[in-house]
Phi, psi and omega in degrees: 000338193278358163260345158318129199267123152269164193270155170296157201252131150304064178092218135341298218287123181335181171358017168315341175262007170264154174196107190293118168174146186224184186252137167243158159276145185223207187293347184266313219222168190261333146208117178268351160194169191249130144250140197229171149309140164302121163343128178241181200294341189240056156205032203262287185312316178301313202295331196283308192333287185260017134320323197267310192307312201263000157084059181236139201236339192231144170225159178261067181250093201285002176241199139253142162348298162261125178215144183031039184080002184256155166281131194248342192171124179292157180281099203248032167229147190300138163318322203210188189264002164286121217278163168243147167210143155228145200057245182271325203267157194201143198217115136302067204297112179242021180175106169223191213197100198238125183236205210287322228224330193245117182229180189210136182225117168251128178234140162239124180262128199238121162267134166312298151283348184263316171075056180207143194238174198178121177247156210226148237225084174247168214219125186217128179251106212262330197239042171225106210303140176295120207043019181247197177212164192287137158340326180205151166306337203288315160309343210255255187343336198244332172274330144313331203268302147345273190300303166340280167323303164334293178330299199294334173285327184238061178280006182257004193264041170067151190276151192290168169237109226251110194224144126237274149288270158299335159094053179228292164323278205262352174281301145341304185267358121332293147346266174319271164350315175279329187293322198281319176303314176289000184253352168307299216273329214273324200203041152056006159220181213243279180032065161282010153314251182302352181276349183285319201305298190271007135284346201262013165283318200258324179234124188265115148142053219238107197069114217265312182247169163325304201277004174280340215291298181316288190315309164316328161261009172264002180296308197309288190324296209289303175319323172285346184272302202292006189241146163303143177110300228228018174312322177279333176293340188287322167303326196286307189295004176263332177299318179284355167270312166322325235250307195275327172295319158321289203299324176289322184338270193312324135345289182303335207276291181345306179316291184282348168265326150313297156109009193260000000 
């Protein structure tokens, strides 16, 4: 409970300060982002709800609405330039911007009653499959890269908020992606081990399978490939990825003999 983000309660009405959603730790601070649930049809209002509370100009969103025919997350930003309100909130599409891998959406958000606005930032990753991981790092690297910058711009605009479906998997192995790099740049290492560890203290299943586990590094490589420079890190981090991949193997292999 002590990584829980909570909502202001409505009044009376029972569990009104819930919301799946938590504080992650990030490269600074113990909490550098919010990760959630994707919105569902009766929590949309919750979601703007702390979109507004916590003053955040930026969201993440890593799954689409629909995958393999299931809804995976409601479509919880306006269609148009005509606003949607829930509740007190009232949401505005004033722009968005769609290439092959990517869309960028800028929306305002206006409480009603407060008679005050807030513009919110959103970074939507169109090509990455639900319990799968994206064809390739590159795309996934260069929108990492996109959204950083942003970040780095807006250091007074409340921590992103970071969803895809269940707000674990591909929302994790995202995290953990911005986190390892930049720690990457910062201090010549890595340790995606323990940094999944001590996300999954605030959230639990948080980089959900092998293969996203496997992907985070291979992202990691590929990023090291592409820099000058940086040949012995790139060895030394590939060893520690055989190393950490072996190691869930034998775990799992364990797992399933045990039953434990």
């Amino acid at each position: 409970d002590w990584s829980r983000v909570p909502l202001k309660p409505l009044g009376e009405e029972p569990g009104s300060d819930y919301i799946n959603a938590s504080f992650m730790p990030g490269l600074w601070s113990p909490k550098e982002f919010i990760a959630t649930q994707g919105p569902l049809p009766h929590t949309v209002g919750d979601f703007w709800r702390m979109v507004w509370e916590q003053q955040s100009h930026t969201l993440v969103m890593l799954t689409n609405c629909m995958e393999s025919g299931r809804v995976k997350c409601e479509h919880y930003w306006p269609l148009d330039s005509q606003p949607c309100t829930y509740g007190q909130l009232q949401v505005t599409l004033l722009n968005e911007e769609v290439k092959e891998s990517w869309a960028v959406r800028d929306l305002q958000l206006f409480h009603v009653k407060e008679q005050q606005s807030l513009s919110v930032r959103q970074f939507h990753y169109l090509a990455w499959p639900d319990h799968g991981v994206p064809y390739s790092p590159d795309p996934l690297l260069a929108f990492q890269k996109m959204l950083r910058q942003w970040l780095d711009q807006t250091m007074d605009g409340g921590l992103p908020i970071v969803h895809c479906s269940a707000g674990v998997g591909r929302t994790g192995t995202f995290i953990a992606l911005d986190v390892l790099l930049r720690r990457l740049d910062c201090e010549g290492l890595v340790g995606p081990l323990s940094f999944l560890k001590k996300m999954r203290e605030s959230r639990p299943l948080m980089v959900q399978t092998e293969a996203q586990y496997v992907f985070l590094h291979q992202c990691i490589l590929k990023s090291l490939q592409s820099s000058s420079g940086k040949e012995a890190t790139y060895e030394k981090v590939a060893n520690v990825v055989y190393e950490n991949v072996a190691a869930i193997r034998a775990h799992k292999s364990e797992v399933s003999a045990t039953g434990f």
